[in-house]
PQR file with spaces between the fields and no chain letter, atoms N, CA, C, O and H, PARSE charges and radii, in Angstrom:
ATOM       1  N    UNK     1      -0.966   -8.960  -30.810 -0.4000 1.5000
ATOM       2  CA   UNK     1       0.241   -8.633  -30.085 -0.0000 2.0000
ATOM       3  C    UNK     1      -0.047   -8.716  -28.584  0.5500 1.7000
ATOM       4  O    UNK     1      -1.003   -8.125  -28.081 -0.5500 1.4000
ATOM       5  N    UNK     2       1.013   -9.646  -27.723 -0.4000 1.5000
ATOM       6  CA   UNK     2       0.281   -9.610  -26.525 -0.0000 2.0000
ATOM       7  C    UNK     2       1.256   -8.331  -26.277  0.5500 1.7000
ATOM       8  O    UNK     2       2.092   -7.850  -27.042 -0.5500 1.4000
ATOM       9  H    UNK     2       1.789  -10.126  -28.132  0.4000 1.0000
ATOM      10  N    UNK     3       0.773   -7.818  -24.581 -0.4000 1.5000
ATOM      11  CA   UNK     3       1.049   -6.662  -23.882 -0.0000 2.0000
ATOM      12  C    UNK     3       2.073   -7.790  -22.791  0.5500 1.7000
ATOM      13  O    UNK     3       1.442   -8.699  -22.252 -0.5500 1.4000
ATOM      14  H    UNK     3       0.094   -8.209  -23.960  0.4000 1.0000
ATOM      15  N    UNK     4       3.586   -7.700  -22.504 -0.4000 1.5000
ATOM      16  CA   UNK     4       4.039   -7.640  -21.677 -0.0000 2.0000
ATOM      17  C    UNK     4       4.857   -6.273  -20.892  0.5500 1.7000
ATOM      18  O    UNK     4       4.941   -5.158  -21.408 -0.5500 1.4000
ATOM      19  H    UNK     4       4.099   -6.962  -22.942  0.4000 1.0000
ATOM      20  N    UNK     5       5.368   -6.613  -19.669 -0.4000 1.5000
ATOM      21  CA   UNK     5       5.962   -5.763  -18.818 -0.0000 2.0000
ATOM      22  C    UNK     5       5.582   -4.572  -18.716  0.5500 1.7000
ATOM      23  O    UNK     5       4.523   -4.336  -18.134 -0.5500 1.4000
ATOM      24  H    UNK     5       5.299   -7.518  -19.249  0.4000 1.0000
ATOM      25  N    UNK     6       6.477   -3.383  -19.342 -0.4000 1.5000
ATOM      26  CA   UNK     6       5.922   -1.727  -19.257 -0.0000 2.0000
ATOM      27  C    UNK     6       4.823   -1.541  -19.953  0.5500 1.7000
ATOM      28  O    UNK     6       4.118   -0.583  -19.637 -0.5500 1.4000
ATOM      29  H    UNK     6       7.337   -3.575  -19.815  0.4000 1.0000
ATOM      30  N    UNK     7       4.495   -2.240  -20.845 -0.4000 1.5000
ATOM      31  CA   UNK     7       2.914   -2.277  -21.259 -0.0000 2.0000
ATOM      32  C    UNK     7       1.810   -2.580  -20.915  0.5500 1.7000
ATOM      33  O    UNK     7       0.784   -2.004  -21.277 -0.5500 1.4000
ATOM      34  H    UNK     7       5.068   -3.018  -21.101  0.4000 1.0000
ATOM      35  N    UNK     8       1.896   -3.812  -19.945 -0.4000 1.5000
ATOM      36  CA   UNK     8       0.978   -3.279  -19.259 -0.0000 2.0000
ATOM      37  C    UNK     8       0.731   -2.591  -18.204  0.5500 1.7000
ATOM      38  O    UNK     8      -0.217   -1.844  -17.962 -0.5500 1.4000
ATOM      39  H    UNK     8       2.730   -4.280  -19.651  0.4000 1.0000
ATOM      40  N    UNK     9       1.526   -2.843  -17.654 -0.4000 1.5000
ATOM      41  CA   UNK     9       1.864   -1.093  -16.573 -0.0000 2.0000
ATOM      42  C    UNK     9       1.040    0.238  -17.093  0.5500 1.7000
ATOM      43  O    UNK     9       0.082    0.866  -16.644 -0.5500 1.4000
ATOM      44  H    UNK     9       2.296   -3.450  -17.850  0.4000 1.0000
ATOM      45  N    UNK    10       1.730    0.341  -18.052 -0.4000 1.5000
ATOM      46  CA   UNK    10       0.890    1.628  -18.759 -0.0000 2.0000
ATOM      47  C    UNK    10      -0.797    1.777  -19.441  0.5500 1.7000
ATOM      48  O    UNK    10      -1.505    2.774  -19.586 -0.5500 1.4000
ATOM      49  H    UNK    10       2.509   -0.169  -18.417  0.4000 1.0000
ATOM      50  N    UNK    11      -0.999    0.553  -19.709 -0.4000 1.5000
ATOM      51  CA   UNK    11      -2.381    0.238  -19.925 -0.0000 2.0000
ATOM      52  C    UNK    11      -3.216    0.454  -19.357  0.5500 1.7000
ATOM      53  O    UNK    11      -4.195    1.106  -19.721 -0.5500 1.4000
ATOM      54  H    UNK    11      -0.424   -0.256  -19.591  0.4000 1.0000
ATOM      55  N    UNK    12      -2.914   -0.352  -17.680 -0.4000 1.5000
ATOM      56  CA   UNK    12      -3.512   -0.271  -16.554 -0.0000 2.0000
ATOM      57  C    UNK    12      -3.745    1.176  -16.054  0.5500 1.7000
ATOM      58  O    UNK    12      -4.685    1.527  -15.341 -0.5500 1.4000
ATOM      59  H    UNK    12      -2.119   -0.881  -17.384  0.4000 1.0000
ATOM      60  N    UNK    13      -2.792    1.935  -16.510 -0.4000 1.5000
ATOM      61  CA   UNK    13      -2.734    3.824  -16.037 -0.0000 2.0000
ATOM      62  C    UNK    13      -3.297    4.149  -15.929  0.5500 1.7000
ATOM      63  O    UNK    13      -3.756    4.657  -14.906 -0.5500 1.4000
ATOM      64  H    UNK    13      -2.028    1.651  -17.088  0.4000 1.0000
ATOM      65  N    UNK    14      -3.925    4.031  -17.667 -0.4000 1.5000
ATOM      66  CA   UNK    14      -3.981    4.837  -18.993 -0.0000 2.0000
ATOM      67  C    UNK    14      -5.906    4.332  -18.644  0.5500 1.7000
ATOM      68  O    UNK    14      -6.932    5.011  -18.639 -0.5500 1.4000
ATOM      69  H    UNK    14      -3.552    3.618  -18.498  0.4000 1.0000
ATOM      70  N    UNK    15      -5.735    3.370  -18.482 -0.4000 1.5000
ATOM      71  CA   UNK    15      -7.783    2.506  -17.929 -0.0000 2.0000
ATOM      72  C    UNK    15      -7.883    3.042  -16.373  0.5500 1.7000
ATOM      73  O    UNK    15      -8.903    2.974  -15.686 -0.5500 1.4000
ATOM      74  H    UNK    15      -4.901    2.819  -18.486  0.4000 1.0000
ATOM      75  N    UNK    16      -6.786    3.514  -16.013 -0.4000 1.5000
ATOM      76  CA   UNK    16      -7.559    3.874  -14.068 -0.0000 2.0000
ATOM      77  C    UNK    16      -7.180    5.154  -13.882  0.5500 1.7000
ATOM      78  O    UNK    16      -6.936    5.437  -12.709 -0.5500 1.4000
ATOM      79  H    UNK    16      -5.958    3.569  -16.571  0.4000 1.0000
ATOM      80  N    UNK    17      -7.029    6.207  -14.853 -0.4000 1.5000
ATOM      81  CA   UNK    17      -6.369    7.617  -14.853 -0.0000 2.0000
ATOM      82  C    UNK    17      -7.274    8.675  -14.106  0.5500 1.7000
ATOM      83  O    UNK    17      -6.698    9.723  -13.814 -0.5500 1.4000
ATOM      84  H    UNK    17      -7.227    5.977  -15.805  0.4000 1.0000
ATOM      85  N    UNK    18      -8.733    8.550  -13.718 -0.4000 1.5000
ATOM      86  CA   UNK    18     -10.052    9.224  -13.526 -0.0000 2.0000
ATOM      87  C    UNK    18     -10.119    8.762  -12.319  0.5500 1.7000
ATOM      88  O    UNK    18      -9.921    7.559  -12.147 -0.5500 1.4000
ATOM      89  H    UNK    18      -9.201    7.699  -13.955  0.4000 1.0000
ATOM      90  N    UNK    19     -10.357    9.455  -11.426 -0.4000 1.5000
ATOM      91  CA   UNK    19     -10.964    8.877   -9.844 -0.0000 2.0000
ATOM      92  C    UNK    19     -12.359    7.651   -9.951  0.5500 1.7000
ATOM      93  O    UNK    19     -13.179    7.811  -10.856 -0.5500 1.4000
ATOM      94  H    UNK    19     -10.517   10.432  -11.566  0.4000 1.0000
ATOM      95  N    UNK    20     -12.464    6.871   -9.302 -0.4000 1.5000
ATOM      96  CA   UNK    20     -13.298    5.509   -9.431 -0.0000 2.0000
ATOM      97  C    UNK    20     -13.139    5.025  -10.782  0.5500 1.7000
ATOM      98  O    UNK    20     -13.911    4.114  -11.081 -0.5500 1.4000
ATOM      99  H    UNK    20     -11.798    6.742   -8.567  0.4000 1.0000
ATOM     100  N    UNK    21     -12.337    5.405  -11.667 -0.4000 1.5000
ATOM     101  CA   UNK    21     -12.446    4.557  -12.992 -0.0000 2.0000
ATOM     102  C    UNK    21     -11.404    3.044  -12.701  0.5500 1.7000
ATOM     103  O    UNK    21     -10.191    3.052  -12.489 -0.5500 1.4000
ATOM     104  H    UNK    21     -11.710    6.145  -11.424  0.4000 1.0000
ATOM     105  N    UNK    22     -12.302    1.840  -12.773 -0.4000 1.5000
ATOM     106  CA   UNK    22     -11.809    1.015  -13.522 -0.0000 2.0000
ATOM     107  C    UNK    22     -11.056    0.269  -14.789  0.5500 1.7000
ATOM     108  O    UNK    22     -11.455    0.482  -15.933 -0.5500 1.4000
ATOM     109  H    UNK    22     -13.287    1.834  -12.945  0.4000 1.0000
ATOM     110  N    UNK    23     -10.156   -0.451  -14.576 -0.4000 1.5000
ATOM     111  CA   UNK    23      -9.920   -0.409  -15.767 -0.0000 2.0000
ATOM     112  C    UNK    23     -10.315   -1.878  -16.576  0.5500 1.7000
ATOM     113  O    UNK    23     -11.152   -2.606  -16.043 -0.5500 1.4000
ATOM     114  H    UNK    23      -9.832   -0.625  -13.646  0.4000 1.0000
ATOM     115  N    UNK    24      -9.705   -2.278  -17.838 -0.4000 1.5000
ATOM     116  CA   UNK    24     -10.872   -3.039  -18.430 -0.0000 2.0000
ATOM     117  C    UNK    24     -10.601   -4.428  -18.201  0.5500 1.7000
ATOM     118  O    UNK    24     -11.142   -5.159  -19.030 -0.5500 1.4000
ATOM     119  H    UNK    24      -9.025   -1.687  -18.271  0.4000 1.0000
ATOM     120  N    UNK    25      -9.655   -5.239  -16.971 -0.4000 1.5000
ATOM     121  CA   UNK    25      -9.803   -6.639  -16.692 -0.0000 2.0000
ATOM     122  C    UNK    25     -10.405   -6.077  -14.937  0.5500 1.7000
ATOM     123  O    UNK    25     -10.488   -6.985  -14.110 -0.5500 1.4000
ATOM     124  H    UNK    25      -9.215   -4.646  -16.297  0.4000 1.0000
ATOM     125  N    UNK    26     -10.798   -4.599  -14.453 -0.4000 1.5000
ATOM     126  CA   UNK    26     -10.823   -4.674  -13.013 -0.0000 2.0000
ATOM     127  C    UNK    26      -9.424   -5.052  -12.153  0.5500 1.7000
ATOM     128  O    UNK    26      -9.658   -5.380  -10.990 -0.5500 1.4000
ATOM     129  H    UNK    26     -10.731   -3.860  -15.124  0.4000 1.0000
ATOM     130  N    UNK    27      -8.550   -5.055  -12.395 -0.4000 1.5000
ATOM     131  CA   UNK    27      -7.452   -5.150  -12.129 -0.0000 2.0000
ATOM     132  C    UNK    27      -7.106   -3.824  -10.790  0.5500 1.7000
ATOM     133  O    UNK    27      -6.693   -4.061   -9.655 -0.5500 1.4000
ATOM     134  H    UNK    27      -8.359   -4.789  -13.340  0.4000 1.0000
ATOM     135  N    UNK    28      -7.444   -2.387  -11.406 -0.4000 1.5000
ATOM     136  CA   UNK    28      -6.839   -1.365  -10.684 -0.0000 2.0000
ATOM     137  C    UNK    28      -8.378   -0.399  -10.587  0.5500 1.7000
ATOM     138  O    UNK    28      -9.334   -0.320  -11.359 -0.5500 1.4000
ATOM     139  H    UNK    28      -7.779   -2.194  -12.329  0.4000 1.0000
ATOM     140  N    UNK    29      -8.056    0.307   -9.155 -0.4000 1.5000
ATOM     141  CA   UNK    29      -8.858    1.106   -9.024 -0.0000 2.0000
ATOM     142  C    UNK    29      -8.527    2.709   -9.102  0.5500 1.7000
ATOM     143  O    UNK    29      -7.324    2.451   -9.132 -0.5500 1.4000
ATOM     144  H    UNK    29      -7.280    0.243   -8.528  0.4000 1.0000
ATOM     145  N    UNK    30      -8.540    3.669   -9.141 -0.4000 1.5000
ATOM     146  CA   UNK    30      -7.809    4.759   -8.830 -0.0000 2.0000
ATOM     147  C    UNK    30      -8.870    5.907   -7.963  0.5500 1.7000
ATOM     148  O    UNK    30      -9.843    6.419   -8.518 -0.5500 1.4000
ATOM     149  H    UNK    30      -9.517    3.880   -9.117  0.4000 1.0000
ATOM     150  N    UNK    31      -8.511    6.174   -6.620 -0.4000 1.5000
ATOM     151  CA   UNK    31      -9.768    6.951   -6.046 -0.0000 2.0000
ATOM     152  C    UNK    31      -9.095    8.020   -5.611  0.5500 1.7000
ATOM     153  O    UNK    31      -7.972    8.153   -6.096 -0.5500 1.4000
ATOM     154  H    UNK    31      -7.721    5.758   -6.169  0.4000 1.0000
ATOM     155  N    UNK    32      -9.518    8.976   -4.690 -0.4000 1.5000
ATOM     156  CA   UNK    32      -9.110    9.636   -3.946 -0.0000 2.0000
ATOM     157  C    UNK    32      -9.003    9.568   -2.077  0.5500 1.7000
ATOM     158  O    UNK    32     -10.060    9.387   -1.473 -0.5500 1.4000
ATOM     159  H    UNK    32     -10.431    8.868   -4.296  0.4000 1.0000
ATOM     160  N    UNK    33      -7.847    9.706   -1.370 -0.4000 1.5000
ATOM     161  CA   UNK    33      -7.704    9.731   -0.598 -0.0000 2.0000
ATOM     162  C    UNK    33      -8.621   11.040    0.585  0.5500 1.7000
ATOM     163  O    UNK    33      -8.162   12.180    0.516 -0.5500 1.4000
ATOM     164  H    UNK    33      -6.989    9.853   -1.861  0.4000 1.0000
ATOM     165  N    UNK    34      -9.586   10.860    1.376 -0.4000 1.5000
ATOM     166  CA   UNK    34     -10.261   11.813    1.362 -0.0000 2.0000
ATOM     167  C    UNK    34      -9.477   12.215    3.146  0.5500 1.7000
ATOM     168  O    UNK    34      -9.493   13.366    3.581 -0.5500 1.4000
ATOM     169  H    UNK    34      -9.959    9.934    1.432  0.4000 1.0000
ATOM     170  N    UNK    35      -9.040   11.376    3.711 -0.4000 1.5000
ATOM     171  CA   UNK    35      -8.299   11.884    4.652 -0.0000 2.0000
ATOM     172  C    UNK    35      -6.966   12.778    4.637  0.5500 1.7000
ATOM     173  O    UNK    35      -6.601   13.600    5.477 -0.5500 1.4000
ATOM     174  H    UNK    35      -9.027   10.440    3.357  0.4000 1.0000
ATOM     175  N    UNK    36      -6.361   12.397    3.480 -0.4000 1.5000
ATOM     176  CA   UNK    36      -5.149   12.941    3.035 -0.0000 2.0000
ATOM     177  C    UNK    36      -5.380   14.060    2.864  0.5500 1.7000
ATOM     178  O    UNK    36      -5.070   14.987    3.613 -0.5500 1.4000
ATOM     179  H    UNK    36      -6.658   11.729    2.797  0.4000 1.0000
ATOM     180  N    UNK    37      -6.284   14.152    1.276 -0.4000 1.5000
ATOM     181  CA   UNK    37      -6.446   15.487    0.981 -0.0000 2.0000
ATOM     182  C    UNK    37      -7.147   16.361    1.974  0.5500 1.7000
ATOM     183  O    UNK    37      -7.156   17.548    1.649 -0.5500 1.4000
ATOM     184  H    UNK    37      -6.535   13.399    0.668  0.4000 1.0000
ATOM     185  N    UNK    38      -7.756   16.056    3.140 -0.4000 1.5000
ATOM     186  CA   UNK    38      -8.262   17.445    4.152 -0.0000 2.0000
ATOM     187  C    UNK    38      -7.378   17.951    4.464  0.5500 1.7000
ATOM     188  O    UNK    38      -7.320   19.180    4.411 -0.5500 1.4000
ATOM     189  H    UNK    38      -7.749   15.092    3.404  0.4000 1.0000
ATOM     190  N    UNK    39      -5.688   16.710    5.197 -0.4000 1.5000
ATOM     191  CA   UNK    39      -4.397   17.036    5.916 -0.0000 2.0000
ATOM     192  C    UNK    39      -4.237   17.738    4.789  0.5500 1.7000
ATOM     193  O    UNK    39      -4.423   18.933    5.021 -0.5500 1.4000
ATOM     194  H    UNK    39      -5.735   15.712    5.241  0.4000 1.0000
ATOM     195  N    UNK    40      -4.024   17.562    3.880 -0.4000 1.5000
ATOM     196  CA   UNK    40      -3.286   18.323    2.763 -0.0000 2.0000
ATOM     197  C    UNK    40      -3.935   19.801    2.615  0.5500 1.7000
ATOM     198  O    UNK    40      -3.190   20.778    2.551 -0.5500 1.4000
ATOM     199  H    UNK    40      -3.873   16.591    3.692  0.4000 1.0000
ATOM     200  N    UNK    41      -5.359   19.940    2.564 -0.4000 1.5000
ATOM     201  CA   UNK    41      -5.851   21.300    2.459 -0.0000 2.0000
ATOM     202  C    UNK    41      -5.635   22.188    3.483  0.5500 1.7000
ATOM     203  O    UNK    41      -5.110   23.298    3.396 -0.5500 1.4000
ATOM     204  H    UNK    41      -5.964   19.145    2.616  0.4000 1.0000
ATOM     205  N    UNK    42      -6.169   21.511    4.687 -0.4000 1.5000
ATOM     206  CA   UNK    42      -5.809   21.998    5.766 -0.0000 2.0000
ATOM     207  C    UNK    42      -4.372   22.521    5.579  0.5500 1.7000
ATOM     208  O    UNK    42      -4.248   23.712    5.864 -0.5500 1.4000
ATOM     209  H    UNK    42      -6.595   20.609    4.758  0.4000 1.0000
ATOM     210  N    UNK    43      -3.279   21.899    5.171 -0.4000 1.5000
ATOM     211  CA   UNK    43      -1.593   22.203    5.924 -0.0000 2.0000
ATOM     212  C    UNK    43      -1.399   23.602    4.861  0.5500 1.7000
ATOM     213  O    UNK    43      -0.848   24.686    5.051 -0.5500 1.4000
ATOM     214  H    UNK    43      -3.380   20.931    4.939  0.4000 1.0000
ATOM     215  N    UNK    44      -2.140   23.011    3.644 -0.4000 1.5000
ATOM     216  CA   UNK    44      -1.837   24.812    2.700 -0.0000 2.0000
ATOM     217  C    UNK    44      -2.337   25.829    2.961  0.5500 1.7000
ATOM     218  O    UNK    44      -1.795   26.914    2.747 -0.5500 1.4000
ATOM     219  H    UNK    44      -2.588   22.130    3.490  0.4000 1.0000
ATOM     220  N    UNK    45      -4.001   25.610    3.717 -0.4000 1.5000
ATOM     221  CA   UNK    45      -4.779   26.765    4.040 -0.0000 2.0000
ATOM     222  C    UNK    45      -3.634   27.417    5.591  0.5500 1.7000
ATOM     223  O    UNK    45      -3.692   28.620    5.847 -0.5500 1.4000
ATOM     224  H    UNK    45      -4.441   24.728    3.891  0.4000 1.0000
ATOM     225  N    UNK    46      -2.957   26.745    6.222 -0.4000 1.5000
ATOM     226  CA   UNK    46      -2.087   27.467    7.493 -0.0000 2.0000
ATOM     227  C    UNK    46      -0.852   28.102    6.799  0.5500 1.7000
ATOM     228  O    UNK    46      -0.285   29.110    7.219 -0.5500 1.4000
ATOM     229  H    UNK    46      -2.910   25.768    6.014  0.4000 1.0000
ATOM     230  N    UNK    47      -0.583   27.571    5.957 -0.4000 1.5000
ATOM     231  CA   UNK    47       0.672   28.244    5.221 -0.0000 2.0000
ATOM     232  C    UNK    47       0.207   29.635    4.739  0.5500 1.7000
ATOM     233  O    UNK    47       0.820   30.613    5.167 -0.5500 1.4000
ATOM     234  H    UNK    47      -1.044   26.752    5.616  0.4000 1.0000
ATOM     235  N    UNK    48      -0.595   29.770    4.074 -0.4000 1.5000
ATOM     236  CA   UNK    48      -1.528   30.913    3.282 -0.0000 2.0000
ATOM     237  C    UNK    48      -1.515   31.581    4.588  0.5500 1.7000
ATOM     238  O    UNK    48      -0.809   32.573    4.408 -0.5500 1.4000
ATOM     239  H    UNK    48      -1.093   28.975    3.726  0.4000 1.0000
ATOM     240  N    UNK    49      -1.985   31.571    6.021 -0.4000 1.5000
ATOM     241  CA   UNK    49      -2.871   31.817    6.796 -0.0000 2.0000
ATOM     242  C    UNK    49      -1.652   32.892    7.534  0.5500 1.7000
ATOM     243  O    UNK    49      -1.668   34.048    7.956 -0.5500 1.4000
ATOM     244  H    UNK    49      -2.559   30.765    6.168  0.4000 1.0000
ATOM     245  N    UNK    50      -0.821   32.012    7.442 -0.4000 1.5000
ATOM     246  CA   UNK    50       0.438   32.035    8.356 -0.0000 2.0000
ATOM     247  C    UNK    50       1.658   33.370    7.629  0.5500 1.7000
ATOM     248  O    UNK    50       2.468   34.094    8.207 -0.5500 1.4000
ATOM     249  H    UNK    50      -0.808   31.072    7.099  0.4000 1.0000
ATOM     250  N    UNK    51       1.385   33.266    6.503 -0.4000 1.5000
ATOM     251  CA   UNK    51       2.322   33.914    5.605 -0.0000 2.0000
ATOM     252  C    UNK    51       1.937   35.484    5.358  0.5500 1.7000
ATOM     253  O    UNK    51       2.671   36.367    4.913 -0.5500 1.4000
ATOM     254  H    UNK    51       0.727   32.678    6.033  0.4000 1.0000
ATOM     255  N    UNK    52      -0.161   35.622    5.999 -0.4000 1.5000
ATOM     256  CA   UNK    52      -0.404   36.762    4.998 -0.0000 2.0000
ATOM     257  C    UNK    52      -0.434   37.502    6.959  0.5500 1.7000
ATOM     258  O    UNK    52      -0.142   38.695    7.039 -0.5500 1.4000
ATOM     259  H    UNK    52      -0.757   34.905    6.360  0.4000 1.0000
ATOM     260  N    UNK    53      -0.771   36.764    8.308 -0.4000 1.5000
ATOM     261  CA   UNK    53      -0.518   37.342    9.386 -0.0000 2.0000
ATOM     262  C    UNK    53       0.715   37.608    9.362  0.5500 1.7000
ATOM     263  O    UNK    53       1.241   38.186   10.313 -0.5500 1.4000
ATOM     264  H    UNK    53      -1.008   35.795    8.243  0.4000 1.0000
Protein backbone atom coordinates (compact mmCIF):
# COMPACT_ATOMS: atom_id res chain seq x y z
CA UNK A 1 0.00 0.00 0.00
CA UNK A 2 1.66 3.16 -0.94
CA UNK A 3 1.37 6.18 1.71
CA UNK A 4 -0.12 9.28 -0.02
CA UNK A 5 -1.08 12.85 1.30
CA UNK A 6 -2.20 12.86 5.20
CA UNK A 7 -0.25 9.78 5.45
CA UNK A 8 2.52 10.73 5.00
CA UNK A 9 2.32 13.76 6.88
CA UNK A 10 1.62 11.67 9.76
CA UNK A 11 4.35 9.16 9.27
CA UNK A 12 6.86 11.73 9.09
CA UNK A 13 5.40 12.94 12.84
CA UNK A 14 5.04 9.86 14.13
CA UNK A 15 9.38 9.07 12.89
CA UNK A 16 10.44 12.82 14.16
CA UNK A 17 8.17 12.97 17.45
CA UNK A 18 11.57 12.89 19.98
CA UNK A 19 13.97 15.85 19.89
CA UNK A 20 17.00 14.94 17.25
CA UNK A 21 15.02 11.93 16.10
CA UNK A 22 15.09 11.33 12.52
CA UNK A 23 12.85 9.88 10.64
CA UNK A 24 13.22 6.80 8.35
CA UNK A 25 13.86 8.42 4.60
CA UNK A 26 15.80 11.58 6.77
CA UNK A 27 13.32 13.67 5.43
CA UNK A 28 12.46 15.64 8.92
CA UNK A 29 14.33 16.61 11.84
CA UNK A 30 12.61 17.59 15.09
CA UNK A 31 14.95 19.58 17.73
CA UNK A 32 14.59 22.04 20.15
CA UNK A 33 14.70 25.66 19.88
CA UNK A 34 17.26 26.65 22.56
CA UNK A 35 16.87 30.44 22.13
CA UNK A 36 13.18 30.33 22.32
CA UNK A 37 12.87 28.21 25.11
CA UNK A 38 15.30 30.58 27.48
CA UNK A 39 12.72 33.68 26.08
CA UNK A 40 10.14 31.39 27.02
CA UNK A 41 11.55 30.41 30.56
CA UNK A 42 12.71 33.51 31.23
CA UNK A 43 9.02 35.35 30.33
CA UNK A 44 7.28 32.60 32.90
CA UNK A 45 9.95 32.85 35.56
CA UNK A 46 8.83 37.15 35.54
CA UNK A 47 5.29 36.25 35.56
CA UNK A 48 5.78 33.89 38.71
CA UNK A 49 8.19 36.66 39.94
CA UNK A 50 5.87 39.42 39.29
CA UNK A 51 2.63 37.86 40.60
CA UNK A 52 4.09 36.53 44.06
CA UNK A 53 5.86 40.54 44.66
Amino acid sequence: MTKTGRDVIVAAWHDARFPGAASADGDVVSTWNLPTTIVGAFAILSVIIAAWV
